[in-house]
N, C-alpha and C positions, 0 to 999 in steps of 0.2 A: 461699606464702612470705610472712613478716611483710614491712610494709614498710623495718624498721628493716636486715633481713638482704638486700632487695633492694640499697637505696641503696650498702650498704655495699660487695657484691660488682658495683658497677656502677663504682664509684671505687677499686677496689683497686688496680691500680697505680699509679697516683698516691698512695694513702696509705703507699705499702710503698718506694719507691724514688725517690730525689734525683738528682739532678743531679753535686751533688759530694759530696764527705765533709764531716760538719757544721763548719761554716767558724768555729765558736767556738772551734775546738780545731785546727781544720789549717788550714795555705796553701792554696794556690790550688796548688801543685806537692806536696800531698800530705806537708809535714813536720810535726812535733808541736807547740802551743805550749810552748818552754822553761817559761814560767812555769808552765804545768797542769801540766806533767811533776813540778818539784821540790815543790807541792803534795801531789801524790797521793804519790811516795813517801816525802816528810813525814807523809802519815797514813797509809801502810804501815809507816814504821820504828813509831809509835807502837800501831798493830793489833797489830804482832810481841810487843812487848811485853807488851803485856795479854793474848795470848795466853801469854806467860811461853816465849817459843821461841830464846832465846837460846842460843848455841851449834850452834843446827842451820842446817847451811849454806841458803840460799836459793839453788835455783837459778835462778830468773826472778824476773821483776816483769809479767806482760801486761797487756794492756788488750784489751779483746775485748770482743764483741756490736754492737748496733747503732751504736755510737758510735766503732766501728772499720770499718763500710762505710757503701752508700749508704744504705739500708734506716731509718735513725734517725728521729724523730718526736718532739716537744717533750717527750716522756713516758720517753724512753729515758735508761736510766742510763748512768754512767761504768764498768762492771764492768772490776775490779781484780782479776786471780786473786794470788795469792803462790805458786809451786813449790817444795814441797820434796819429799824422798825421804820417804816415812811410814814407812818403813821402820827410818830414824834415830832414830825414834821408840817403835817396836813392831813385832815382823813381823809382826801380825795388823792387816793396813790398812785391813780392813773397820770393825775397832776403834778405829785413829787419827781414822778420819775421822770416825765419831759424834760422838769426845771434842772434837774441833776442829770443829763444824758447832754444835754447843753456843754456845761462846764466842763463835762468828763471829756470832752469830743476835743475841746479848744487842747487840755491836758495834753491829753494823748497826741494831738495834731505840733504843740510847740514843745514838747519833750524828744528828744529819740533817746530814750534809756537805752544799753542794750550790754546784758551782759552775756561773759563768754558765749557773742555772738546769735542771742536770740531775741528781741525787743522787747521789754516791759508794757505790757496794755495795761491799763487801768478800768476798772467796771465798778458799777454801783449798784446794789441788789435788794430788795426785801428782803428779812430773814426768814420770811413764811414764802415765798417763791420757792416751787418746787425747781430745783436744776437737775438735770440728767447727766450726770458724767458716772462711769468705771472707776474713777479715779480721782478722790480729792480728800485733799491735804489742808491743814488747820496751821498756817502761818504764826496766827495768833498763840496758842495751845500748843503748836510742833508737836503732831502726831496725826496720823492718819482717819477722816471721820470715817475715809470709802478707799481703802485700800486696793488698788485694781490686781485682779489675780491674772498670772501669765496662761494665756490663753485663745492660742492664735484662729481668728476665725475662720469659719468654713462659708464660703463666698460663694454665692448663686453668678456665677459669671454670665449663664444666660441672659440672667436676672436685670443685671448690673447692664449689660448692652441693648438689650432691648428698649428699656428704659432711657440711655441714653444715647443712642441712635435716634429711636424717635424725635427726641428733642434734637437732637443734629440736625434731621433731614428737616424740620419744620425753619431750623435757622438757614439754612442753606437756601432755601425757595421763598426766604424774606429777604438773603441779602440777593439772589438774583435777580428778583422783581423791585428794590430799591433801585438798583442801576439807572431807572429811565423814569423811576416815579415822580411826577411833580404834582405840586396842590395837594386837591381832595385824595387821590391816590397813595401823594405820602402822606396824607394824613391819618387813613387807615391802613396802612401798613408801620406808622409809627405807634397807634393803638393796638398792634396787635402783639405788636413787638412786646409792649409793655406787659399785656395779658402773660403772653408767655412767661415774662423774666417775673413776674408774678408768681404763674405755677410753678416755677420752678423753685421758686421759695417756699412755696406751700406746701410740694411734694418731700424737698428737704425736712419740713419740721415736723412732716408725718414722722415720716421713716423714724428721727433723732427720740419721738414720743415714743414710737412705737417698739424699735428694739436699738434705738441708742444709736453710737456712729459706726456701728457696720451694717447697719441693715441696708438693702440693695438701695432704698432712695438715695440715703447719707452718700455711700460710693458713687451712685453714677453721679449729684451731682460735681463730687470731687472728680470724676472723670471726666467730665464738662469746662468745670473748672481750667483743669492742668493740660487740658487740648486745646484749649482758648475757643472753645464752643461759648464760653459766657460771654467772653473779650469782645468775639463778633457778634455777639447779640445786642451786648451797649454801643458798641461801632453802630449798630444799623439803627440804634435809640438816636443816638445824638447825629446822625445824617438823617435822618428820616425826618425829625423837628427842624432840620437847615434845608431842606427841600421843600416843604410846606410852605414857605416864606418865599423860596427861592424865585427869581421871574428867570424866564427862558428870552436871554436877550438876545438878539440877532443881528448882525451890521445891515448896514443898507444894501453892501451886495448880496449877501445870505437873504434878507429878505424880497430883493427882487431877482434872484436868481434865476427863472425860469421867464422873465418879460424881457425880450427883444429891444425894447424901446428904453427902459431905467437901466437894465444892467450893461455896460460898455462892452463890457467881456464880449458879450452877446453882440453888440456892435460891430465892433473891430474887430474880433477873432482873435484878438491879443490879450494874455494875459499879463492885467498891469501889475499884477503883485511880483512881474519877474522884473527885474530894474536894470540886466545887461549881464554881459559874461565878465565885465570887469568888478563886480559883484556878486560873483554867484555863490559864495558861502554864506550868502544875507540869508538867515531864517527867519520871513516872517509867520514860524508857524510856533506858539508858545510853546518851548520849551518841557517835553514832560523825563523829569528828572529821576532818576532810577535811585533807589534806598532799600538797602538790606532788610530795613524793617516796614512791610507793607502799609504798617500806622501810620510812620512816620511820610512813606510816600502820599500815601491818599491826604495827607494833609497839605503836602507842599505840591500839590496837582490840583489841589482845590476841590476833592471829594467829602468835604467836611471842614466845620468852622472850626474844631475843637472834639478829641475823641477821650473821656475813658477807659482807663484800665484796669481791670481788677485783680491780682493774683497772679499767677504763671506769666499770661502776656503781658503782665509787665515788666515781672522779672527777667522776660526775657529779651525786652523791649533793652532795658537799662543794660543787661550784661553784653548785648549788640555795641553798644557804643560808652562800656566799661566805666558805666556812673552806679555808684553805690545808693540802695534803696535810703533813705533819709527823711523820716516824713516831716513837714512844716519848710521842708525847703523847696527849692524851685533850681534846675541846673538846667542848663544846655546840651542837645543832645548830639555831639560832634559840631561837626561844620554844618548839621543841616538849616541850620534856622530853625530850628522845632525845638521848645521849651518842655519840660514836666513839672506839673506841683504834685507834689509827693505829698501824700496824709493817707491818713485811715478812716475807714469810715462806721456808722457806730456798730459793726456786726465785729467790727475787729478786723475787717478786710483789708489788703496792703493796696492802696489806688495811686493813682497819676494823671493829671487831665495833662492833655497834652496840646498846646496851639504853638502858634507860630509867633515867636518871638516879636516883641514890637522892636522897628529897625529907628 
């Protein structure tokens, strides 16, 4: 087991579970701050709008996720659902919801609301969608529909590692075997990559049905998650698709290196790439440039066109070279020539593509 996936499942309830509800936003007797309240539905009447939803009745306003139980962490947003009928809309709801997941995403990506410190997301929900949360609070109404009770879970740690160790060790023996994969090779290795980050979506939404966010799915893949187990799995997604493409180019002495006759080298006995001792700090061997952040290196080494972040590794990407998460913008990350666009993407996840700056 990495050390990074030990520590983390050694301190897990302590990272998952408080004391009280975060006290930026509630009493000490569990009521709402008035002033966060007329905020958020100040930027819900203004979402409504940009959505162009005028006329169709709203039946709720909630507030849900970790900032509605104990479970929140400095990184957790404010999620704001809006309810209405899709129905009002279209009877095809599969279809409502595409059209409105659209808009909501643009919102969310050129907004960065954030108060005391936690981001406002924006969502759009049926009001007959079952949601699974502990804990949700009626914005609209101000009052509680799902009051979460203090009740700190009892955590199958086994559970929890087993679960995600497996998925470790299967990312581990894709990013080793990407190293030298070209074509067909990464081509199935970048399919397979996908299947994975697949399950692991599937496994999460068992767990979240089955007994909500502490069941062992939920956790390990938050331990996946915050060890950047997922990070390197979209790292090996988006080099896996840039190696499929890639051609394996070779100079003319590399490709005649071992013939007598084409390679000089092999001729003379001299090597011409050395040019005199009045010269001899000349490197002609490219340059491979050392960066505190592995991402940022494999890009500027040229192990990838362009990398994904999701979560942890990127937070911890940005606090490497002391840029503040921001999403809808784009910063630079030190001196290295390496760029990130900051947005969220539609699960609520906090992402970064990261490439190389055009010079």
């Amino acid at each position: 087991m990495s050390r990074p996936l030990r520590a983390f499942l050694i301190n897990i309830s302590v990272r998952f579970y408080n004391n009280t509800l975060n006290q930026k936003f509630w009493s000490e007797d569990n009521k709402f701050d008035p002033d966060i309240r007329e905020k958020l539905l100040s930027i819900t009447d203004d979402f409504i709008h940009n959505l162009d939803l005028e006329g169709v009745e709203i039946a709720d306003i909630t507030l849900t996720g970790s900032n509605s139980n104990y479970n929140y962490n400095e990184y957790s947003d404010l999620d704001v659902h809006v309810l209405i009928d899709f129905k009002d809309i279209n009877e095809d709801e599969d279809l409502v919801k595409k059209a409105l997941n659209g808009p909501r995403f643009v919102w969310n990506l050129r907004h960065n609301v954030n108060l005391r410190g936690h981001d406002v997301e924006m969502y759009m929900q049926d009001k007959d969608e079952p949601h699974v949360a502990s804990g949700l609070y009626s914005l609209k109404d101000n009052k509680w529909i799902t009051e979460p009770s203090y009740d700190p879970p009892s955590i199958d740690i086994k559970d929890v590692f087993k679960k995600a160790h497996a998925i470790e060790t299967d990312v581990e023996i894709l990013k080793e075997k990407i190293l030298e994969a070209r074509g067909e090779e990464a081509r199935e290795l970048h399919e397979k990559a996908k299947r994975l980050k697949e399950k692991i979506s599937k496994m999460r939404k068992r767990g979240l049905a089955r007994e909500g966010e502490f069941s062992v799915e939920n956790l390990a893949f938050k331990v996946l998650r915050n060890t950047e187990v997922i990070g390197d799995l979209i790292d090996i997604i988006s080099s896996s698709y840039d190696k499929i493409y890639t051609e394996n180019f070779k100079t003319f002495f590399e490709y005649y290196q071992g013939d007598p006759i084409m390679n000089p080298l092999m001729r003379s006995g001299k090597n011409i790439n050395r040019v005199g001792l009045s010269k001899k700090h000349l490197n002609t061997v490219p340059k491979q440039h050392n960066h505190a952040c592995p991402h940022v290196k494999n890009l500027i080494n040229g192990a990838a066109h362009q990398i994904k972040l999701v979560g942890a590794p990127l937070h911890n990407t940005l606090t490497i070279y002391k840029v503040d998460y921001a999403p809808g913008a784009t910063k630079t990350l030190g001196n290295s020539g390496v760029e990130v666009e900051m947005f969220e993407d539609e699960e609520g996840n906090h992402c970064g593509m990261l490439k190389k700056r055009d010079m």
